[in-house]
C-alpha positions in Angstrom: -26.5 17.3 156.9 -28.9 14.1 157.3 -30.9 14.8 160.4 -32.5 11.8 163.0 -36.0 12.1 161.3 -34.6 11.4 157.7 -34.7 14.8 156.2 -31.5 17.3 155.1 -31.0 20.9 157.4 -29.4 23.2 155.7 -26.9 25.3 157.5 -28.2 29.0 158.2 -27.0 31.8 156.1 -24.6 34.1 158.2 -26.6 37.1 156.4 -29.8 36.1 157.8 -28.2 36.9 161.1 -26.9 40.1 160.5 -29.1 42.2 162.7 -27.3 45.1 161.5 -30.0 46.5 159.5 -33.1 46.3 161.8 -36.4 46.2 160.9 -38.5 49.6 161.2 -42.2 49.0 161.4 -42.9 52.3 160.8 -41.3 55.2 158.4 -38.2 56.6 158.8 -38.3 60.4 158.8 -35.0 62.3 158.7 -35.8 66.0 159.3 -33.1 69.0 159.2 -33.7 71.6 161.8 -32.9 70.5 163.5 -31.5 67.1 162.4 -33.0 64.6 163.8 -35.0 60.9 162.6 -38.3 60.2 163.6 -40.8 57.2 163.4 -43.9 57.9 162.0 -46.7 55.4 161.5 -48.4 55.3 157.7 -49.6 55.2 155.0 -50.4 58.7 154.8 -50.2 61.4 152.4 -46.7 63.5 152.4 -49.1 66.8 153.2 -50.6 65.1 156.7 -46.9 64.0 157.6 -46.3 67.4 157.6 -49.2 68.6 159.6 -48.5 65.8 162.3 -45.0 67.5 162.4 -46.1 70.9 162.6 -44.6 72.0 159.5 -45.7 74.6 157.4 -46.7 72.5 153.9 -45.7 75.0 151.2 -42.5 75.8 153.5 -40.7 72.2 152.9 -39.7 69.4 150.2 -40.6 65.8 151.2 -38.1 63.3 149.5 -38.5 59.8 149.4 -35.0 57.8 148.4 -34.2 60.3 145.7 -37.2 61.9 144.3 -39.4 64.5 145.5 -42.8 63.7 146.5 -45.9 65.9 145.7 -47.9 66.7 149.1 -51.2 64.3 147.7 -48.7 61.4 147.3 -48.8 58.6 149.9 -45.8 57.3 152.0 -45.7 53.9 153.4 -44.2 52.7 156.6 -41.2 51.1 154.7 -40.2 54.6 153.2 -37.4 56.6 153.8 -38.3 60.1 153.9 -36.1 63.4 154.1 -37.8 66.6 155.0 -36.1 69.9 153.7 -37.1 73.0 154.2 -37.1 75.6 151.4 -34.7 78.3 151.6 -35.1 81.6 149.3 -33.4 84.9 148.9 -33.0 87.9 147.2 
């Protein structure tokens, strides 16, 4: 399309208006018990995510997408975390 000023507009893409999937400025923490999602703002280390949750550290698993994250590792604000806690018995 040949605008007034003499230069071509292209048309929009329809998935540049999908606002279906949102944009989260901050990390996306899904926790279990119970279940929930929080915002948290990072970078940070997975072991002070925990503390600002008051979580026990060695009592839960931090995931990020599919893999499980060491406490020293850092998660940044467009992470998906999961936070399990760690169930034994005898």
């Amino acid at each position: 399309m040949l605008s007034d000023v003499g230069f071509q507009i292209e048309p929009v893409s329809p998935l540049l208006l999908d606002h279906t999937h949102a944009y989260h400025p901050d990390m996306q923490v899904q926790l279990s018990h119970p279940s929930r999602t929080v915002a948290v703002k990072g970078p940070k280390r997975a072991k002070d995510l925990l503390r600002e949750l008051n979580l026990v550290i060695e009592a839960h698993l931090v995931i990020r997408g599919d893999e499980l994250v060491t406490e020293d590792e850092m998660l940044l604000d467009q992470d998906q975390i999961e936070i399990r806690p760690v169930i034994s018995g005898g």
